[in-house]
C-alpha positions as a Markdown table, in Angstrom:
| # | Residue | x | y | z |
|---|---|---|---|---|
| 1 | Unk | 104.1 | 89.5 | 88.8 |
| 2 | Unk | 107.5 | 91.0 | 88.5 |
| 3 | Unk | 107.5 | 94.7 | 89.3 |
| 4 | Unk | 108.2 | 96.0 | 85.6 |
| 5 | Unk | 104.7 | 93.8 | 84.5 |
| 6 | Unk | 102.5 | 95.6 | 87.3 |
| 7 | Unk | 103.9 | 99.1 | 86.2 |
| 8 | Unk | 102.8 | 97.9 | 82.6 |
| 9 | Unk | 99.6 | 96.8 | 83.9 |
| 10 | Unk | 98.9 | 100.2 | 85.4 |
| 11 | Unk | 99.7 | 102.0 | 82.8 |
| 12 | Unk | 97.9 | 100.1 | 80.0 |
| 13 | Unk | 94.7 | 100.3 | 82.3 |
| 14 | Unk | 95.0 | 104.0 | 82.5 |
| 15 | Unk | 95.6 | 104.3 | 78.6 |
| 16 | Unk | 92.2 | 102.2 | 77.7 |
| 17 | Unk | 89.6 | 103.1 | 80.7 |
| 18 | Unk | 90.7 | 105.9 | 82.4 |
| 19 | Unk | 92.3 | 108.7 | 80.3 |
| 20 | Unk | 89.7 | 108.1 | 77.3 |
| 21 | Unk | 87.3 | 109.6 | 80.1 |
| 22 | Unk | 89.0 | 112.5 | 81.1 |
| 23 | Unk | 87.7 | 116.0 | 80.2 |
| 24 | Unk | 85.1 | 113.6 | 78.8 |
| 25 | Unk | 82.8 | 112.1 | 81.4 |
| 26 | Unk | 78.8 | 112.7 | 80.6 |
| 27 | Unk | 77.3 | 113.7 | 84.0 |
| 28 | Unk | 75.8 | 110.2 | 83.9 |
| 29 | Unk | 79.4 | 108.7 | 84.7 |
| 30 | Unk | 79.8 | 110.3 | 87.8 |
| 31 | Unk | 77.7 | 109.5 | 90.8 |
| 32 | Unk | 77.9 | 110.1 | 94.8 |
| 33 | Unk | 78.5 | 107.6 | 96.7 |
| 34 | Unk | 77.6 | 109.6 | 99.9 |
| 35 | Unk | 77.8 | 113.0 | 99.7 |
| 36 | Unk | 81.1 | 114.7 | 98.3 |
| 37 | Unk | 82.7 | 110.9 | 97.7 |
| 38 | Unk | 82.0 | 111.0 | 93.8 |
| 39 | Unk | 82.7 | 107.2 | 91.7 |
| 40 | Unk | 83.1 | 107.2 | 88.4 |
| 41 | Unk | 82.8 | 105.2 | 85.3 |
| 42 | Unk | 86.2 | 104.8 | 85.4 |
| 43 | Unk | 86.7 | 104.0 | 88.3 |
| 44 | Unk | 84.8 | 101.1 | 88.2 |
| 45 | Unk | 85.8 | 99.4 | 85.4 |
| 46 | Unk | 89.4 | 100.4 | 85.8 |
| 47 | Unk | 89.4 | 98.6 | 89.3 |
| 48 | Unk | 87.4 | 95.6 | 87.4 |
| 49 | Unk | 90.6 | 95.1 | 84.9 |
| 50 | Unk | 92.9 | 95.3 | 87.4 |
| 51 | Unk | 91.6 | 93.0 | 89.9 |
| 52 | Unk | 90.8 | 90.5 | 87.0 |
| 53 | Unk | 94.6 | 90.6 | 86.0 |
| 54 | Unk | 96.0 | 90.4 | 89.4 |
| 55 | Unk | 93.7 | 87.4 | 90.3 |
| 56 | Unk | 94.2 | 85.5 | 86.7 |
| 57 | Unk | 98.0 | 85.5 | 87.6 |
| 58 | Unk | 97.2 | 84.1 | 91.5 |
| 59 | Unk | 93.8 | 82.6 | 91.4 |
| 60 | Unk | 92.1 | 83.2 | 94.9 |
| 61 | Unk | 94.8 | 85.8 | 96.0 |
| 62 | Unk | 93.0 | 88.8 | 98.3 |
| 63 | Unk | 92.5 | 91.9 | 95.9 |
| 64 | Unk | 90.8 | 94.7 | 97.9 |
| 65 | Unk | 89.4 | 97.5 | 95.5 |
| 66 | Unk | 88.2 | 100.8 | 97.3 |
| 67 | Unk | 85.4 | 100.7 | 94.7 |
| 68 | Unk | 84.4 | 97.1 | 96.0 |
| 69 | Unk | 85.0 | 97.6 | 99.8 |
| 70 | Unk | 82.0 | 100.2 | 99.2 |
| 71 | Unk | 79.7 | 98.0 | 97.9 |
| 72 | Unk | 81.1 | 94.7 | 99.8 |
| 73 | Unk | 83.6 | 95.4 | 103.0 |
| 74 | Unk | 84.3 | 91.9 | 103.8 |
| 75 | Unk | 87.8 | 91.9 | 101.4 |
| 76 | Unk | 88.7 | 95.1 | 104.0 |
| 77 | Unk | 88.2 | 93.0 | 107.1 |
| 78 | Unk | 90.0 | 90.0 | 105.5 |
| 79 | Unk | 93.4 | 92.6 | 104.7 |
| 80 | Unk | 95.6 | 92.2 | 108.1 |
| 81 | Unk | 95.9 | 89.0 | 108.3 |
| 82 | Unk | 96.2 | 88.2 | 104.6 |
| 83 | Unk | 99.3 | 85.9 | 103.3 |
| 84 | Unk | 98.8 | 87.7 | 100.1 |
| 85 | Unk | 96.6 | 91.0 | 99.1 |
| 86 | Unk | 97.0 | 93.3 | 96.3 |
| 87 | Unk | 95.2 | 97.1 | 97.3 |
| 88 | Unk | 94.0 | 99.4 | 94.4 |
| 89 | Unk | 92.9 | 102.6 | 94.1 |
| 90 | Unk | 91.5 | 102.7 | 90.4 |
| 91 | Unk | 91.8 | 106.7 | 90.2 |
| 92 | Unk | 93.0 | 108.1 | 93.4 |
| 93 | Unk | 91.7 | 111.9 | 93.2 |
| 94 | Unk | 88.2 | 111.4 | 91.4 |
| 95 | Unk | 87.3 | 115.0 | 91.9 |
| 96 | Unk | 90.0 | 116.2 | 90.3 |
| 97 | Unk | 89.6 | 113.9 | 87.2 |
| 98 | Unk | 85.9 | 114.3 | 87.0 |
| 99 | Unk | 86.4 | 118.0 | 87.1 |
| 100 | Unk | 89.3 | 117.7 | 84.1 |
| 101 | Unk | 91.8 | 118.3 | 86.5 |
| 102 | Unk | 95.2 | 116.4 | 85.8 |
| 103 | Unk | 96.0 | 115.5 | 89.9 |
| 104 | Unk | 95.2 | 112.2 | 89.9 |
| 105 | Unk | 96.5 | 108.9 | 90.3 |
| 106 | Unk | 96.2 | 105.0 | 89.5 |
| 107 | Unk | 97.5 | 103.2 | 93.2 |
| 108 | Unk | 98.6 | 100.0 | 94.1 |
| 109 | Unk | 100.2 | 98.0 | 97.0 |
| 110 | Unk | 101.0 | 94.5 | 97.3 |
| 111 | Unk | 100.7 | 93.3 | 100.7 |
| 112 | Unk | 102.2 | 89.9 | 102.6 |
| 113 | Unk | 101.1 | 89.0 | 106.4 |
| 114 | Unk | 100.4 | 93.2 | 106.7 |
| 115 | Unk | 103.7 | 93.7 | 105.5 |
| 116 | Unk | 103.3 | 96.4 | 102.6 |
| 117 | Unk | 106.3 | 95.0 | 100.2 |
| 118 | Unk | 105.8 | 97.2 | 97.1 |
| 119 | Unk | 104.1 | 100.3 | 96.3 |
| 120 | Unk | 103.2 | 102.1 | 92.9 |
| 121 | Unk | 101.7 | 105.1 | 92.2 |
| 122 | Unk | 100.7 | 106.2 | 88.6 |
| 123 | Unk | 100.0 | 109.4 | 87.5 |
| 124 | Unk | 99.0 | 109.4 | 84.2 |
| 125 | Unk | 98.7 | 112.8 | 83.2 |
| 126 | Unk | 101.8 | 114.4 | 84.6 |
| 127 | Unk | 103.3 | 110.6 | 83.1 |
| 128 | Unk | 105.4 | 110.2 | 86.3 |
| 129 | Unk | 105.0 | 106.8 | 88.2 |
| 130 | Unk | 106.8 | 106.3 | 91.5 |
| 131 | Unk | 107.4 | 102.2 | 92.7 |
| 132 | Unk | 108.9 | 101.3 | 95.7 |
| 133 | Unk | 110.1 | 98.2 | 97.0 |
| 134 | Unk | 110.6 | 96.6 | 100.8 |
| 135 | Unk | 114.4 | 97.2 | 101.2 |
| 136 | Unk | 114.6 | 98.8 | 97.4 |
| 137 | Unk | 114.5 | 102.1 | 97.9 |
| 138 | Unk | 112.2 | 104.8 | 95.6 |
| 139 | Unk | 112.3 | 105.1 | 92.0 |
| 140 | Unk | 110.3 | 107.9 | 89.7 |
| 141 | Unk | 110.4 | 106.6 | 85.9 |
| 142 | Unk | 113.1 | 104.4 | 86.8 |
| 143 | Unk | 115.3 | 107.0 | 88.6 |
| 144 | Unk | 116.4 | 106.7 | 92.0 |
| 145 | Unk | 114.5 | 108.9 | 94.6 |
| 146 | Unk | 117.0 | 110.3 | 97.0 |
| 147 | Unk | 116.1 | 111.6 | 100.7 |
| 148 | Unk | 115.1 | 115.4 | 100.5 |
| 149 | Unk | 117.0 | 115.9 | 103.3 |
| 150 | Unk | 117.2 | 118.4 | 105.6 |
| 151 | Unk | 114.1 | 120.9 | 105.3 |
| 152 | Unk | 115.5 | 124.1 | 104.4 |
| 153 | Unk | 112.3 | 126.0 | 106.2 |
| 154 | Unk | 112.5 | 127.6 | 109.3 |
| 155 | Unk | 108.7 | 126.4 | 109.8 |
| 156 | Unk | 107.5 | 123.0 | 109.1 |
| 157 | Unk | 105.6 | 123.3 | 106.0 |
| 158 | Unk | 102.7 | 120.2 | 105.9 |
| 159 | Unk | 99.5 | 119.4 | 103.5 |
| 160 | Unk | 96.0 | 118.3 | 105.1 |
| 161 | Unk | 93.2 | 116.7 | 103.0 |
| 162 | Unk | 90.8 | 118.6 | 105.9 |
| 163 | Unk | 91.6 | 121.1 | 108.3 |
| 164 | Unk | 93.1 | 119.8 | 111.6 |
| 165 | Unk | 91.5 | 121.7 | 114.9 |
| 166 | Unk | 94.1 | 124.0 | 115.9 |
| 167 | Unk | 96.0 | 124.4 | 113.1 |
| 168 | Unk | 96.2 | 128.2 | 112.6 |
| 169 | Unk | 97.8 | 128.3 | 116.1 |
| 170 | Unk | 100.1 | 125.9 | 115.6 |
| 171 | Unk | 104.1 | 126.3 | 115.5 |
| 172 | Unk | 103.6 | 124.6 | 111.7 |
| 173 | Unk | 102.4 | 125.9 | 108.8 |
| 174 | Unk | 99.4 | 123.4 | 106.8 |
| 175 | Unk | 98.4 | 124.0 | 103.5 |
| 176 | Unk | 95.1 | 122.1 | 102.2 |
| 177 | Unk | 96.6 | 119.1 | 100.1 |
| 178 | Unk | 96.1 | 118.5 | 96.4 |
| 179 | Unk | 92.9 | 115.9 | 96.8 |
| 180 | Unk | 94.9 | 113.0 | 95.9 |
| 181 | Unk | 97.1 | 110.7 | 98.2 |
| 182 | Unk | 98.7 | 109.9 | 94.7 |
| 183 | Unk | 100.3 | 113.5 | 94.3 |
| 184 | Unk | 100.4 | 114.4 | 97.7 |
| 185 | Unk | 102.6 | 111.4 | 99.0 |
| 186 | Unk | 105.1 | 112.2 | 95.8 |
| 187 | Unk | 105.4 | 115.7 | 96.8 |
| 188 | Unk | 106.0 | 114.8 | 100.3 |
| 189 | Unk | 108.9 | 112.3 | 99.5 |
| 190 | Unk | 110.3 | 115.4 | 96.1 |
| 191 | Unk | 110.7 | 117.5 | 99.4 |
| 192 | Unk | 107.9 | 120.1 | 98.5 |
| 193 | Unk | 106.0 | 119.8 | 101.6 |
| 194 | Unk | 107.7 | 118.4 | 105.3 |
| 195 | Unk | 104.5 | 116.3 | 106.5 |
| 196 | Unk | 100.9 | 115.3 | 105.7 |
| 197 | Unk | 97.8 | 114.7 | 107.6 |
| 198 | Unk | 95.3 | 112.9 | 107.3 |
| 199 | Unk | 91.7 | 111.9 | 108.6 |
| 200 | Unk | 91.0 | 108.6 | 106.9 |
| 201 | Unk | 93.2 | 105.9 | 106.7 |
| 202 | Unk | 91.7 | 103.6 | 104.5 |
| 203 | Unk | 94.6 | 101.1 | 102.8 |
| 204 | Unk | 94.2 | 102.0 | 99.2 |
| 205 | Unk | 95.3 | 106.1 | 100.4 |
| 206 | Unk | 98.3 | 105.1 | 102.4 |
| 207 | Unk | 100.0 | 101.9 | 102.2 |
| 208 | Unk | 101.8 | 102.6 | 98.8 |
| 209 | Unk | 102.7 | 106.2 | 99.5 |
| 210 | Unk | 103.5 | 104.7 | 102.9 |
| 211 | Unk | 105.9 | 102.4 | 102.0 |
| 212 | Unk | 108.1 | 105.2 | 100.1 |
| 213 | Unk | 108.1 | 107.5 | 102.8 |
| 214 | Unk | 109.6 | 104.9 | 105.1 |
| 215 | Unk | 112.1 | 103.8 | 102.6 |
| 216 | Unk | 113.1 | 107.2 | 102.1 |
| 217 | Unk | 113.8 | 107.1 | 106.2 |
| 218 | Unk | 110.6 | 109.0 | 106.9 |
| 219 | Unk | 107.9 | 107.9 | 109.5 |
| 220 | Unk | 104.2 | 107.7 | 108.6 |
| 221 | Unk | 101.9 | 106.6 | 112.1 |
| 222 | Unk | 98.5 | 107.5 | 114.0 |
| 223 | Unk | 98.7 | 110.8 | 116.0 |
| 224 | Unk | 99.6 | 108.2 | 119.2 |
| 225 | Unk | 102.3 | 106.7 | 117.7 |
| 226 | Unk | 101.3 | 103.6 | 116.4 |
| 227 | Unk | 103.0 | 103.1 | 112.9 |
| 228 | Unk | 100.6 | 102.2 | 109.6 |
| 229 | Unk | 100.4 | 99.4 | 108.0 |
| 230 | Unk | 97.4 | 97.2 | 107.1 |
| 231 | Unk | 94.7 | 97.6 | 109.8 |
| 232 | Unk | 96.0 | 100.3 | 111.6 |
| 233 | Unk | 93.1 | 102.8 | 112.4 |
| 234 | Unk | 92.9 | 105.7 | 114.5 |
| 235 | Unk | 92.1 | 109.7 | 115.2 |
| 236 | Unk | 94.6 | 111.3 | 112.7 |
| 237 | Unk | 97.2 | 109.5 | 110.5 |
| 238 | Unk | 100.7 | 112.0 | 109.9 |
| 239 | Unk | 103.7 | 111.0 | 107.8 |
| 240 | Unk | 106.9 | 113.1 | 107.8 |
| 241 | Unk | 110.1 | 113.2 | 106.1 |
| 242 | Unk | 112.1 | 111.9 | 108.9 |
| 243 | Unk | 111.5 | 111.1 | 112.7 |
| 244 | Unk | 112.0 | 114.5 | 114.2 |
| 245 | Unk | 110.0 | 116.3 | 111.4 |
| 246 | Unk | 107.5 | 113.9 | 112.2 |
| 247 | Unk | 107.4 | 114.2 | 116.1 |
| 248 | Unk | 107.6 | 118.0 | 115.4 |
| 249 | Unk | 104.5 | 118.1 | 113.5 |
| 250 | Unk | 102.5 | 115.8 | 115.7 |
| 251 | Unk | 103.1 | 118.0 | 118.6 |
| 252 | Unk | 102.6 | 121.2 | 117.4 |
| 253 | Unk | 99.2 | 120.2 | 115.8 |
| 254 | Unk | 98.0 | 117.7 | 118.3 |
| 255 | Unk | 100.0 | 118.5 | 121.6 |
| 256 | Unk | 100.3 | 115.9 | 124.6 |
Protein backbone atom coordinates (compact mmCIF):
# COMPACT_ATOMS: atom_id res chain seq x y z
CA UNK A 1 0.00 0.00 0.00
CA UNK A 2 1.39 3.39 -0.95
CA UNK A 3 2.01 5.48 2.16
CA UNK A 4 -0.88 8.17 1.56
CA UNK A 5 -3.59 4.79 1.38
CA UNK A 6 -2.26 3.51 4.96
CA UNK A 7 -2.61 7.16 6.44
CA UNK A 8 -6.22 6.90 4.94
CA UNK A 9 -6.71 3.66 6.29
CA UNK A 10 -5.88 4.81 9.72
CA UNK A 11 -7.76 7.50 9.78
CA UNK A 12 -10.99 6.07 8.39
CA UNK A 13 -10.63 3.19 11.07
CA UNK A 14 -10.44 5.74 13.78
CA UNK A 15 -13.50 7.75 12.38
CA UNK A 16 -15.93 4.45 12.30
CA UNK A 17 -14.70 2.26 15.48
CA UNK A 18 -12.77 4.14 17.55
CA UNK A 19 -13.88 7.86 18.10
CA UNK A 20 -17.68 6.77 18.00
CA UNK A 21 -16.58 5.21 21.49
CA UNK A 22 -14.92 7.83 23.10
CA UNK A 23 -16.48 9.54 26.09
CA UNK A 24 -18.86 6.74 25.25
CA UNK A 25 -17.72 3.35 26.27
CA UNK A 26 -20.52 1.40 28.69
CA UNK A 27 -18.38 -0.24 31.43
CA UNK A 28 -19.04 -3.47 29.57
CA UNK A 29 -16.47 -2.32 26.74
CA UNK A 30 -13.73 -2.16 28.84
CA UNK A 31 -12.14 -5.18 30.41
CA UNK A 32 -8.54 -6.12 32.12
CA UNK A 33 -6.60 -8.04 30.56
CA UNK A 34 -4.29 -8.45 33.72
CA UNK A 35 -4.46 -6.08 36.12
CA UNK A 36 -4.13 -2.22 35.09
CA UNK A 37 -3.67 -3.54 31.10
CA UNK A 38 -7.44 -2.40 30.22
CA UNK A 39 -8.81 -3.66 26.23
CA UNK A 40 -11.37 -2.18 24.88
CA UNK A 41 -14.15 -2.60 22.39
CA UNK A 42 -12.36 -0.58 20.28
CA UNK A 43 -9.63 -1.87 20.33
CA UNK A 44 -10.63 -5.02 19.19
CA UNK A 45 -12.48 -4.39 16.43
CA UNK A 46 -10.29 -1.52 15.36
CA UNK A 47 -7.22 -3.98 15.18
CA UNK A 48 -9.73 -6.52 13.36
CA UNK A 49 -10.33 -3.89 10.32
CA UNK A 50 -7.06 -3.14 10.05
CA UNK A 51 -5.44 -6.43 9.92
CA UNK A 52 -8.29 -7.46 7.39
CA UNK A 53 -7.23 -4.48 5.07
CA UNK A 54 -3.61 -5.00 5.35
CA UNK A 55 -3.94 -8.77 4.67
CA UNK A 56 -6.69 -8.39 1.66
CA UNK A 57 -3.96 -6.23 -0.11
CA UNK A 58 -1.02 -9.10 0.63
CA UNK A 59 -2.72 -12.29 1.33
CA UNK A 60 -0.57 -14.21 3.96
CA UNK A 61 1.64 -11.16 4.82
CA UNK A 62 2.61 -11.31 8.89
CA UNK A 63 0.25 -8.70 10.67
CA UNK A 64 1.05 -8.72 14.38
CA UNK A 65 -1.84 -6.96 16.53
CA UNK A 66 -1.00 -6.29 20.24
CA UNK A 67 -4.67 -7.27 20.85
CA UNK A 68 -3.96 -10.75 19.10
CA UNK A 69 -0.40 -11.37 20.53
CA UNK A 70 -2.45 -11.50 23.90
CA UNK A 71 -4.69 -13.89 23.04
CA UNK A 72 -2.26 -15.81 20.44
CA UNK A 73 1.74 -14.90 20.70
CA UNK A 74 2.96 -17.00 17.94
CA UNK A 75 2.60 -13.84 15.19
CA UNK A 76 5.19 -12.08 18.01
CA UNK A 77 7.64 -14.91 17.80
CA UNK A 78 7.29 -15.06 13.92
CA UNK A 79 8.27 -10.87 13.71
CA UNK A 80 12.36 -10.88 13.42
CA UNK A 81 12.70 -12.87 10.88
CA UNK A 82 9.70 -11.79 8.82
CA UNK A 83 10.19 -10.78 4.93
CA UNK A 84 7.15 -8.83 5.51
CA UNK A 85 5.06 -7.72 8.79
CA UNK A 86 2.74 -4.94 9.43
CA UNK A 87 2.62 -4.02 13.64
CA UNK A 88 -0.48 -2.26 15.00
CA UNK A 89 -1.47 -0.80 17.89
CA UNK A 90 -5.32 -0.26 17.46
CA UNK A 91 -5.46 2.51 20.28
CA UNK A 92 -2.16 3.17 21.80
CA UNK A 93 -3.06 4.81 25.34
CA UNK A 94 -6.41 2.85 26.28
CA UNK A 95 -6.45 4.38 29.63
CA UNK A 96 -6.55 7.53 28.46
CA UNK A 97 -9.40 6.93 25.88
CA UNK A 98 -11.40 4.79 28.24
CA UNK A 99 -11.19 7.46 30.77
CA UNK A 100 -12.30 10.26 27.89
CA UNK A 101 -9.04 11.45 27.76
CA UNK A 102 -7.79 12.79 24.21
CA UNK A 103 -3.82 11.22 24.55
CA UNK A 104 -4.16 8.49 22.44
CA UNK A 105 -3.04 7.11 19.40
CA UNK A 106 -3.78 4.69 16.32
CA UNK A 107 0.06 2.99 15.53
CA UNK A 108 1.50 1.28 12.87
CA UNK A 109 4.89 -0.05 11.42
CA UNK A 110 5.59 -1.87 8.46
CA UNK A 111 8.48 -4.05 8.87
CA UNK A 112 10.99 -6.05 6.09
CA UNK A 113 13.72 -8.71 7.33
CA UNK A 114 13.49 -6.54 11.07
CA UNK A 115 14.10 -3.60 9.22
CA UNK A 116 11.31 -1.06 10.41
CA UNK A 117 10.79 0.85 6.89
CA UNK A 118 7.84 3.13 7.77
CA UNK A 119 6.14 4.30 10.72
CA UNK A 120 2.70 6.14 11.48
CA UNK A 121 1.27 7.40 14.25
CA UNK A 122 -2.37 8.76 14.43
CA UNK A 123 -3.73 10.74 16.82
CA UNK A 124 -7.13 11.34 16.30
CA UNK A 125 -8.27 13.67 18.66
CA UNK A 126 -5.52 16.28 18.65
CA UNK A 127 -5.92 15.32 14.43
CA UNK A 128 -2.09 15.30 14.13
CA UNK A 129 -0.56 12.18 12.33
CA UNK A 130 3.22 11.87 12.14
CA UNK A 131 4.62 9.09 9.13
CA UNK A 132 7.99 8.36 8.62
CA UNK A 133 9.92 6.66 6.05
CA UNK A 134 13.46 4.65 5.93
CA UNK A 135 15.66 7.33 4.43
CA UNK A 136 12.47 9.89 4.17
CA UNK A 137 12.76 11.75 6.94
CA UNK A 138 9.57 12.93 9.46
CA UNK A 139 6.41 14.50 8.38
CA UNK A 140 3.40 15.85 10.83
CA UNK A 141 0.22 16.47 8.45
CA UNK A 142 2.40 16.42 5.58
CA UNK A 143 4.99 18.96 7.01
CA UNK A 144 8.48 18.27 7.29
CA UNK A 145 9.70 17.49 10.92
CA UNK A 146 12.96 19.20 11.46
CA UNK A 147 15.69 18.06 14.26
CA UNK A 148 14.90 19.94 17.52
CA UNK A 149 18.25 20.58 17.87
CA UNK A 150 20.27 21.42 20.48
CA UNK A 151 18.38 21.12 23.91
CA UNK A 152 18.21 24.44 25.25
CA UNK A 153 18.15 22.93 29.16
CA UNK A 154 20.87 22.94 31.26
CA UNK A 155 19.43 19.40 32.67
CA UNK A 156 18.27 16.69 30.53
CA UNK A 157 14.62 16.79 30.71
CA UNK A 158 13.20 12.80 29.95
CA UNK A 159 9.52 11.06 30.29
CA UNK A 160 9.22 7.48 31.91
CA UNK A 161 5.99 5.39 31.55
CA UNK A 162 7.26 3.89 35.33
CA UNK A 163 9.66 5.24 37.56
CA UNK A 164 13.29 4.17 36.94
CA UNK A 165 15.29 3.12 40.36
CA UNK A 166 17.36 5.99 41.09
CA UNK A 167 15.93 8.54 39.32
CA UNK A 168 15.49 11.27 41.95
CA UNK A 169 19.30 11.17 42.33
CA UNK A 170 20.05 11.35 39.09
CA UNK A 171 22.03 14.27 37.06
CA UNK A 172 18.55 14.24 34.77
CA UNK A 173 15.37 15.35 35.46
CA UNK A 174 12.23 12.44 34.44
CA UNK A 175 8.85 13.34 34.39
CA UNK A 176 6.08 10.40 34.30
CA UNK A 177 5.16 10.20 30.44
CA UNK A 178 1.72 10.83 29.06
CA UNK A 179 0.52 6.96 28.93
CA UNK A 180 0.82 6.63 25.33
CA UNK A 181 4.02 5.81 23.17
CA UNK A 182 1.78 7.59 20.40
CA UNK A 183 2.15 11.15 22.12
CA UNK A 184 5.16 10.59 23.95
CA UNK A 185 7.45 9.60 20.90
CA UNK A 186 5.88 12.95 19.01
CA UNK A 187 6.80 15.03 21.85
CA UNK A 188 10.22 13.64 22.09
CA UNK A 189 11.01 14.15 18.30
CA UNK A 190 8.74 18.37 18.68
CA UNK A 191 11.72 18.83 21.25
CA UNK A 192 9.46 18.93 24.44
CA UNK A 193 11.11 16.36 26.34
CA UNK A 194 15.21 15.20 25.60
CA UNK A 195 14.79 11.31 26.17
CA UNK A 196 12.23 8.63 27.15
CA UNK A 197 12.40 5.44 29.10
CA UNK A 198 10.85 2.68 28.98
CA UNK A 199 10.24 -0.84 30.73
CA UNK A 200 8.43 -2.82 27.99
CA UNK A 201 9.52 -3.11 24.63
CA UNK A 202 6.95 -4.71 22.99
CA UNK A 203 6.99 -3.84 18.94
CA UNK A 204 3.67 -2.13 18.53
CA UNK A 205 5.09 0.85 21.44
CA UNK A 206 8.39 1.38 19.70
CA UNK A 207 9.15 0.48 16.31
CA UNK A 208 7.08 3.40 14.62
CA UNK A 209 8.07 6.08 17.11
CA UNK A 210 11.43 4.39 16.75
CA UNK A 211 11.92 4.80 13.36
CA UNK A 212 11.29 8.82 13.58
CA UNK A 213 13.62 9.32 16.27
CA UNK A 214 16.43 7.78 14.20
CA UNK A 215 15.56 9.63 11.13
CA UNK A 216 15.55 12.71 13.01
CA UNK A 217 19.39 11.64 13.99
CA UNK A 218 18.36 10.43 17.46
CA UNK A 219 19.21 6.98 18.99
CA UNK A 220 16.62 4.72 20.60
CA UNK A 221 18.55 1.22 22.21
CA UNK A 222 18.41 -1.20 25.46
CA UNK A 223 20.21 0.36 28.52
CA UNK A 224 23.39 -1.92 27.16
CA UNK A 225 23.59 -0.54 24.01
CA UNK A 226 22.06 -2.75 21.76
CA UNK A 227 19.88 -0.69 19.28
CA UNK A 228 15.80 -1.57 18.76
CA UNK A 229 14.49 -3.00 16.14
CA UNK A 230 12.19 -6.12 15.89
CA UNK A 231 13.13 -8.59 18.62
CA UNK A 232 15.26 -6.63 20.52
CA UNK A 233 14.44 -7.25 24.33
CA UNK A 234 16.14 -6.25 27.31
CA UNK A 235 16.20 -4.47 31.08
CA UNK A 236 15.23 -0.83 30.08
CA UNK A 237 14.75 0.57 26.45
CA UNK A 238 15.91 4.73 26.19
CA UNK A 239 15.61 6.85 23.06
CA UNK A 240 17.14 10.35 22.82
CA UNK A 241 17.23 13.15 20.65
CA UNK A 242 20.74 12.55 19.49
CA UNK A 243 23.74 10.27 20.50
CA UNK A 244 25.20 12.32 23.35
CA UNK A 245 21.76 13.14 24.86
CA UNK A 246 21.18 9.60 24.68
CA UNK A 247 24.54 8.39 26.36
CA UNK A 248 23.95 11.20 28.91
CA UNK A 249 20.77 9.94 30.01
CA UNK A 250 21.67 6.31 30.07
CA UNK A 251 24.46 7.05 32.46
CA UNK A 252 23.07 9.26 34.73
CA UNK A 253 20.00 6.89 35.31
CA UNK A 254 21.57 3.64 34.95
CA UNK A 255 25.41 4.23 35.57
CA UNK A 256 28.25 1.62 34.50
Amino acid sequence: MQTDQVSELLADVADRLILPRFGALKSSEIQEKKPGDLVTVADREAEIELARVLRSVEPGVLVVGEEGVFTDPSSLDLLPSAEHAWVIDPVDGTRNFARGGADFAVMLAEVRNAVTVRGWIWQPVHARLYVAELGGGVTCNGTTVSPPGSSPREVPLGASYLPVPGEEYADVTVVRSWGSCGIDYPKLIEGEVDFLCYRSMFPWDHLAGGLMVTELGGRISTDTGIDYRAGVIGRRLLSANDPHLWQTARDALFGD
